[in-house]
C-alpha positions in Angstrom: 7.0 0.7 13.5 7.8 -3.2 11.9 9.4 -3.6 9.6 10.4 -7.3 6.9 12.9 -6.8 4.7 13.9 -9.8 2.6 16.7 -9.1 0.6 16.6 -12.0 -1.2 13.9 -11.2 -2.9 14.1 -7.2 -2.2 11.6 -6.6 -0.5 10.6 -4.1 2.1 7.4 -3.8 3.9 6.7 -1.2 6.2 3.6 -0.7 9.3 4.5 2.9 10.8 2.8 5.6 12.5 5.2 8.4 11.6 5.1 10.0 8.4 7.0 9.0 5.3 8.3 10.8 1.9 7.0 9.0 -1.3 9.7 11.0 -3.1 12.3 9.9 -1.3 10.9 6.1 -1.2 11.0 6.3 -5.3 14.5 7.5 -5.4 15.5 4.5 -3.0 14.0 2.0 -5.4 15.1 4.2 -8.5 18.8 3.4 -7.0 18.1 -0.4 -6.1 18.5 -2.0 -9.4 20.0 -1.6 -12.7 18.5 -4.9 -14.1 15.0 -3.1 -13.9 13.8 -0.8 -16.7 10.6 -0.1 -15.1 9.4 1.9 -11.6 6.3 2.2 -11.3 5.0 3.6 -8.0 1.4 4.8 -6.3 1.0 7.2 -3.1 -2.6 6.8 -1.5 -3.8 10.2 0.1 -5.8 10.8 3.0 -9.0 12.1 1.3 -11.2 15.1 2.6 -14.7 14.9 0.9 -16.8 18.4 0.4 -20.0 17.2 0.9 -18.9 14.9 4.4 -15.5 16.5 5.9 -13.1 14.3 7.3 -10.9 15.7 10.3 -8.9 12.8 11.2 -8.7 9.1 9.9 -7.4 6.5 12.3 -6.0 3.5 11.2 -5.4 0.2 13.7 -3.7 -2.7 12.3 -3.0 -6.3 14.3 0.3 -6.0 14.3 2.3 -9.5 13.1 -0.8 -10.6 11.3 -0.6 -7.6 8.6 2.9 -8.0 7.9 1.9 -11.6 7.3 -1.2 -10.5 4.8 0.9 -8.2 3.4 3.8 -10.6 2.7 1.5 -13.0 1.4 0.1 -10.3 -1.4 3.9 -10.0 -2.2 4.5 -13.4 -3.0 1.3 -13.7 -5.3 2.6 -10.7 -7.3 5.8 -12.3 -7.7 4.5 -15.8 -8.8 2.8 -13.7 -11.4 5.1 -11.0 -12.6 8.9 -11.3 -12.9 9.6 -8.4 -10.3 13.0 -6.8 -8.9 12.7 -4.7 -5.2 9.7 -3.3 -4.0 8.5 -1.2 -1.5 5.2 -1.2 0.5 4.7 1.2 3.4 1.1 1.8 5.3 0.8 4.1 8.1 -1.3 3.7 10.8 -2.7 5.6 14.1 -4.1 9.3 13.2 -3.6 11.0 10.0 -5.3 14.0 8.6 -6.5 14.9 4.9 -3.4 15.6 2.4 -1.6 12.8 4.2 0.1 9.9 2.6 -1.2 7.0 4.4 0.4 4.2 1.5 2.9 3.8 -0.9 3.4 0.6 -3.7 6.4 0.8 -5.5 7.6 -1.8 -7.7 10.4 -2.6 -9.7 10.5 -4.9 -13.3 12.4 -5.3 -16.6 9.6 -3.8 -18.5 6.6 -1.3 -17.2 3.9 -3.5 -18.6 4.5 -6.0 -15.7 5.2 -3.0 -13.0 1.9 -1.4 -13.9 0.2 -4.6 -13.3 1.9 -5.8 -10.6 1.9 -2.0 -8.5 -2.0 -2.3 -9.3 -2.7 -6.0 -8.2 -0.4 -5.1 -4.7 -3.0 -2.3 -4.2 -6.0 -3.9 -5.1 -5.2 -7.1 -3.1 -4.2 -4.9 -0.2 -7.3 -2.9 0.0 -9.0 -6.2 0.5 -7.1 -8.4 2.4 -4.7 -6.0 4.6 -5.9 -6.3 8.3 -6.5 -3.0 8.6 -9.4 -0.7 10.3 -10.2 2.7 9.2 -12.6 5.3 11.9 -12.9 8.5 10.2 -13.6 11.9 12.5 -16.3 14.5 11.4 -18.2 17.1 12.3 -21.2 14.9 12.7 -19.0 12.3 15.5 -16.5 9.3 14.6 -17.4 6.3 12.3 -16.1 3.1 11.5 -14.9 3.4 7.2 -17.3 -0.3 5.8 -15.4 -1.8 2.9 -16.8 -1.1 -0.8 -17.7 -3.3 -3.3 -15.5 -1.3 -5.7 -12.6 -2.7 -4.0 -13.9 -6.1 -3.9 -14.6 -6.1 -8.0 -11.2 -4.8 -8.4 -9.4 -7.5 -6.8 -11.9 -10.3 -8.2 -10.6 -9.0 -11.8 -7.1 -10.8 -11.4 -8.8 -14.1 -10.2 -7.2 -16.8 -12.7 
């Protein structure tokens, strides 16, 4: 596990390979601020799909350099939005379907800014995180190719 916490600024980025509780990561941030009106927060699942199973999804990271991507999306979020603490944790190593693998939680006066600024953070890190997903199936193991989806959604808050 890493971990960068700047409390200056609140924030608190997490790369772990043990589990985490999104609940209990909301009511942190819930009790972080009292100048903040707005939490908004978004827990990514580990998807099984019915028509290709998954069995296990294992994520590798470079450790240092993700911290650093991930810092980076932080401080683009901020220059944008007028945010209080905020939380990102990614797992990595072996997870299996039902599992939360990441959690974006952010804090601002009002939720217009927190909605946009929890869904930037998530669109920016699905593109730019260093991080490698091989799924496990039936069929054998498989490296997970990015999607365009993800690349359209991040090109969409391009000034």
């Amino acid at each position: 596990m890493s971990t960068t916490t700047d409390t200056s600024s609140s924030t608190n980025i997490e790369i772990m390979a043990t589990p985490f509780d999104p609940g209990e990561l909301t009511r942190q941030l819930s009790t972080s601020t009292t100048t903040c009106g707005a939490l908004v927060c978004f827990t990514g699942l580990v998807r099984d799909q019915l028509d290709d199973p998954v069995n296990t999804l294992f994520l590798e990271h470079y450790p240092g350099m993700t911290e650093k991507a991930l810092e980076a999306i932080v401080d683009e979020a901020r220059g944008r939005w007028e945010l209080g603490p905020l939380t990102i944790i990614h797992r990595v190593g072996a997870l299996q379907p039902g599992e939360p693998i990441v959690f974006v939680g952010v804090t601002a006066a009002h939720r217009g800014e927190a909605f946009q600024a929890c869904e930037f953070l998530m669109d920016f890190l699905k593109v730019k995180a260093p991080l490698w997903k091989k799924e496990t199936t039936p069929d054998g193991e498989r490296w997970v190719a990015s999607r365009c989806s993800d690349d359209t959604a991040a090109k969409r808050w391009q000034d």
